[in-house]
C-alpha positions as CSV (number, residue, x, y, z in Angstrom):
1,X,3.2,12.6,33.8
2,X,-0.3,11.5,35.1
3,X,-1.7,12.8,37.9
4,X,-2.2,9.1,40.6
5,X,-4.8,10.8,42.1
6,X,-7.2,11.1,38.8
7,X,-9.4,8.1,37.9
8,X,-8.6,6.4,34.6
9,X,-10.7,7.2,31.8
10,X,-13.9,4.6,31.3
11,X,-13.1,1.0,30.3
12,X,-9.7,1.2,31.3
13,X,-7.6,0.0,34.2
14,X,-4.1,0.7,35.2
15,X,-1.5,-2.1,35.1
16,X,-1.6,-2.9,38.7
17,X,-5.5,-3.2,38.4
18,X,-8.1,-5.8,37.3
19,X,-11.9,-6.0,36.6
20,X,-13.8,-7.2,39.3
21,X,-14.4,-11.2,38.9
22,X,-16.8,-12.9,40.5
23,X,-15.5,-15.7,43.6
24,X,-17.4,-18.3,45.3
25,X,-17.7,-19.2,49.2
26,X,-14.5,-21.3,48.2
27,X,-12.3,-18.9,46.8
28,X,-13.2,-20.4,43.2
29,X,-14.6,-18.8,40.1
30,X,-17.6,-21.1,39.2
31,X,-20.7,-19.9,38.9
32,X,-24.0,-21.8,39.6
33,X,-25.6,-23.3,35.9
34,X,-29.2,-23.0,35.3
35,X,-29.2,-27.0,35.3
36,X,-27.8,-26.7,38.8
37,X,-30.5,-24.1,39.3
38,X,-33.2,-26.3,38.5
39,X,-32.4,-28.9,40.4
40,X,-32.4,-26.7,43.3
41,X,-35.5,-25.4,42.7
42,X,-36.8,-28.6,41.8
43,X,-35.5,-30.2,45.7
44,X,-37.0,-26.7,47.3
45,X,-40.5,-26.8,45.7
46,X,-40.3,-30.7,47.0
47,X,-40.0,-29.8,50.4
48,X,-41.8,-26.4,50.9
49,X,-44.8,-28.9,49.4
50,X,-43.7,-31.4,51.7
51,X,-43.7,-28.3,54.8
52,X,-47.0,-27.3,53.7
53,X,-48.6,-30.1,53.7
54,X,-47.4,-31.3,57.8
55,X,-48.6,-27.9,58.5
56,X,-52.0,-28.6,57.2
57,X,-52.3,-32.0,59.5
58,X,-51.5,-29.8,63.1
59,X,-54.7,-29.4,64.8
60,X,-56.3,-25.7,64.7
61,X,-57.8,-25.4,68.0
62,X,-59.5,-21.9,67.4
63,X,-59.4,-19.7,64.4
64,X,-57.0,-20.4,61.1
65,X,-54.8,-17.1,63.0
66,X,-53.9,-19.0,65.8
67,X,-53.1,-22.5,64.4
68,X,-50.1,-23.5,65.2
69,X,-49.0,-24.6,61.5
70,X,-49.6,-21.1,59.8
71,X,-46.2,-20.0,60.3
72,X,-44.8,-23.7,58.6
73,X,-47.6,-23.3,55.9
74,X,-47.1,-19.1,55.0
75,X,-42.8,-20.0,55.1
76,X,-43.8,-23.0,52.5
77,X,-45.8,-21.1,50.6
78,X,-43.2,-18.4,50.2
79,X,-40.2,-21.1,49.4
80,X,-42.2,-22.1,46.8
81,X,-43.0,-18.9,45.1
82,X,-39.1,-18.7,45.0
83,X,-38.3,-22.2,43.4
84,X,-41.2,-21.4,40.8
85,X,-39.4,-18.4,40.0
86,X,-35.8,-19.9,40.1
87,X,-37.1,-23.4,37.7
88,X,-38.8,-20.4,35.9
89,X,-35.5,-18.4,35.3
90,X,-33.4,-21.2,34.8
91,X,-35.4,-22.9,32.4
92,X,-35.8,-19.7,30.7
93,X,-31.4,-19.8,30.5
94,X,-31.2,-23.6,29.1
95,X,-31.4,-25.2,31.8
96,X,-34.1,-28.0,30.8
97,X,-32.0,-27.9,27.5
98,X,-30.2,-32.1,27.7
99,X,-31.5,-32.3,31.6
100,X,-31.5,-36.0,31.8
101,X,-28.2,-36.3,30.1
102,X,-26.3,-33.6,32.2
103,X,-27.8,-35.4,35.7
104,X,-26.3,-38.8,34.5
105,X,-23.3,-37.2,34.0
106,X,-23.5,-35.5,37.1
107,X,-25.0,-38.4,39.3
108,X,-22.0,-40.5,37.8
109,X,-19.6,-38.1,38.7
110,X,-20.9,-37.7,42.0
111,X,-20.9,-41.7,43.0
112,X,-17.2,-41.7,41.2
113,X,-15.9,-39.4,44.4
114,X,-15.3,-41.5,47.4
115,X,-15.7,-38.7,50.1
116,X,-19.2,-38.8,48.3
117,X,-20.4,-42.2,48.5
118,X,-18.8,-42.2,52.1
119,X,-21.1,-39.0,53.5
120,X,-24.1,-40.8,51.5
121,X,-22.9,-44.7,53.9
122,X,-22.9,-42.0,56.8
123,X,-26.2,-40.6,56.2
124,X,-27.8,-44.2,55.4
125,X,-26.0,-45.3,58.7
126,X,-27.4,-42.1,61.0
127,X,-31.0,-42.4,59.7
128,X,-31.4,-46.4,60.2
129,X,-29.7,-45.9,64.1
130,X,-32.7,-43.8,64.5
131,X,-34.8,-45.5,63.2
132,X,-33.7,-48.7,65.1
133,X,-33.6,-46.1,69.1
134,X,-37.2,-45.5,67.6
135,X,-38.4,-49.0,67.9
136,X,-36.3,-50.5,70.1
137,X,-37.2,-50.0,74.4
138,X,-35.8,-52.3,77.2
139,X,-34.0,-51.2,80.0
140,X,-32.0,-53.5,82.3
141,X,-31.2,-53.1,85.9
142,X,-28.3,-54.8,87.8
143,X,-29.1,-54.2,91.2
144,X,-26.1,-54.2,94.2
145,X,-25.5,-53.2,97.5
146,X,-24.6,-49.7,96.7
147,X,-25.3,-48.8,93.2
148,X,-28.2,-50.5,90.9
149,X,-26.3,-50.4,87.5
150,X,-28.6,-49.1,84.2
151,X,-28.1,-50.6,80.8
152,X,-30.5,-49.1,77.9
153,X,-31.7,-50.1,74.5
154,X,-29.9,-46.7,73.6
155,X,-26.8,-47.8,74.7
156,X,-26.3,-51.3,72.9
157,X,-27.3,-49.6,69.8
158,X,-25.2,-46.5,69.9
159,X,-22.0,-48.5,71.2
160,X,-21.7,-50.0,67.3
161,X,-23.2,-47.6,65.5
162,X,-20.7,-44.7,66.7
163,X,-18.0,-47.6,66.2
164,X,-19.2,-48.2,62.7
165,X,-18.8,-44.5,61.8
166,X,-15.0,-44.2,63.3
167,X,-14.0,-47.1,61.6
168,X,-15.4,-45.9,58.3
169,X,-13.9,-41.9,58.4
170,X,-11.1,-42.7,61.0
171,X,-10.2,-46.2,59.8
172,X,-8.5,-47.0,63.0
173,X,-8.4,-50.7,64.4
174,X,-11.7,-51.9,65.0
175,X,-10.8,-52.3,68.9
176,X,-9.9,-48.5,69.2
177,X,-12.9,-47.6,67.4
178,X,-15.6,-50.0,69.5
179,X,-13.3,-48.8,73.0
180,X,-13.5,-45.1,72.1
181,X,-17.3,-45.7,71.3
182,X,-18.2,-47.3,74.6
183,X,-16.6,-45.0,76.8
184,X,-17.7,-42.2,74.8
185,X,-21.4,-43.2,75.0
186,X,-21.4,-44.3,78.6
187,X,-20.3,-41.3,79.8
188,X,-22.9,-39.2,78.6
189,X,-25.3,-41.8,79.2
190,X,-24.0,-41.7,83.0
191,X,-24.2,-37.9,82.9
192,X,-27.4,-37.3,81.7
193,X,-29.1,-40.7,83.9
194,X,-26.9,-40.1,86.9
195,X,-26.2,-36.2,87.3
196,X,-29.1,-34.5,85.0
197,X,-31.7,-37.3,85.6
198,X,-32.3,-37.2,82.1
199,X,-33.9,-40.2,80.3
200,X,-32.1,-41.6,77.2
201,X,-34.0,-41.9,74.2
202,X,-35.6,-45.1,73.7
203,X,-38.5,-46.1,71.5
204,X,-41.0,-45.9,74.3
């Protein structure tokens, strides 16, 4: 009878036992391709070039120690020794082998999924409300007796905007969606103006 408290030889396992496998952040099996790797390293070179470069434009008041974008420009610099290595490895594996095939597979797959092309609607929506708080400034006062009511370029564009985006994930009626909204944004816009004596952002 064998001993339970022995190890089994090498290379074998006992019944109850399995080799180690690898699983991802999700509990799956999948592991990253060296197309997928290349791509990555492809979007970090992009924008540790992109970092280095703004870090170049701050102003250097003194000495090149002291400038306030050496930190930005050393941390670029050291992202993109990493994706030259990772493009470098994964070409290395195969993965420049059919590159422009496997991303039009992948890019059609992608637009296929309808969670996808919703996130990619809510991103286009976020970036052109800022945009639009950017450039637009006017600030209207309703003056009373007791109270001289505020109404900012931040609030008429945030009222629809957040409206937009519950309607699109929620899809609840459009009245729920623009009344949630407005009371949503004029509270913090009271509590900030009224209790914090915060300014909203406007495109000053």
């Amino acid at each position: 009878m064998a001993d339970p408290q022995t190890s089994p030889p090498d290379g074998e396992f006992p019944a109850d036992d399995k080799p180690a496998k690898f699983v991802g952040e999700e509990g799956g099996d999948e592991r990253s391709t060296p197309a997928k790797n290349l791509g990555a390293a492809v979007v970090i070179a992009v924008i540790a070039i992109l970092a280095m470069f703004l870090a170049l434009q701050l102003d250097s008041p003194d000495t090149v120690f002291t400038a306030p974008g050496l930190l930005p420009f050393v941390t670029g610099a050291s992202l993109l020794v990493m994706a030259i290595y990772l493009g470098y490895l994964a070409i290395r594996d195969g993965g420049a082998e059919n590159y422009a095939g496997r991303m039009r597979t992948a890019i059609a797959v992608y637009f296929g999924d309808t969670e996808n092309r919703r996130g990619l609607l809510l991103m286009a929506i976020i970036v052109i409300y800022i945009t639009l708080v950017g450039l637009i400034d006017f600030d209207l006062r309703l003056p009373t007796a007791i109270f001289t009511f505020q109404l900012s370029s931040y609030e008429v564009i945030s009222v629809p905007a957040i409206a937009l985006i519950l309607w699109i994930f929620w899809r609840g009626p459009v009245w729920k969606c623009v009344v949630i909204s407005l009371v949503t944004v004029e509270v913090l816009a009271w509590i900030f103006r009224y209790a914090f004596y915060i300014l909203m952002p406007t495109g000053g």
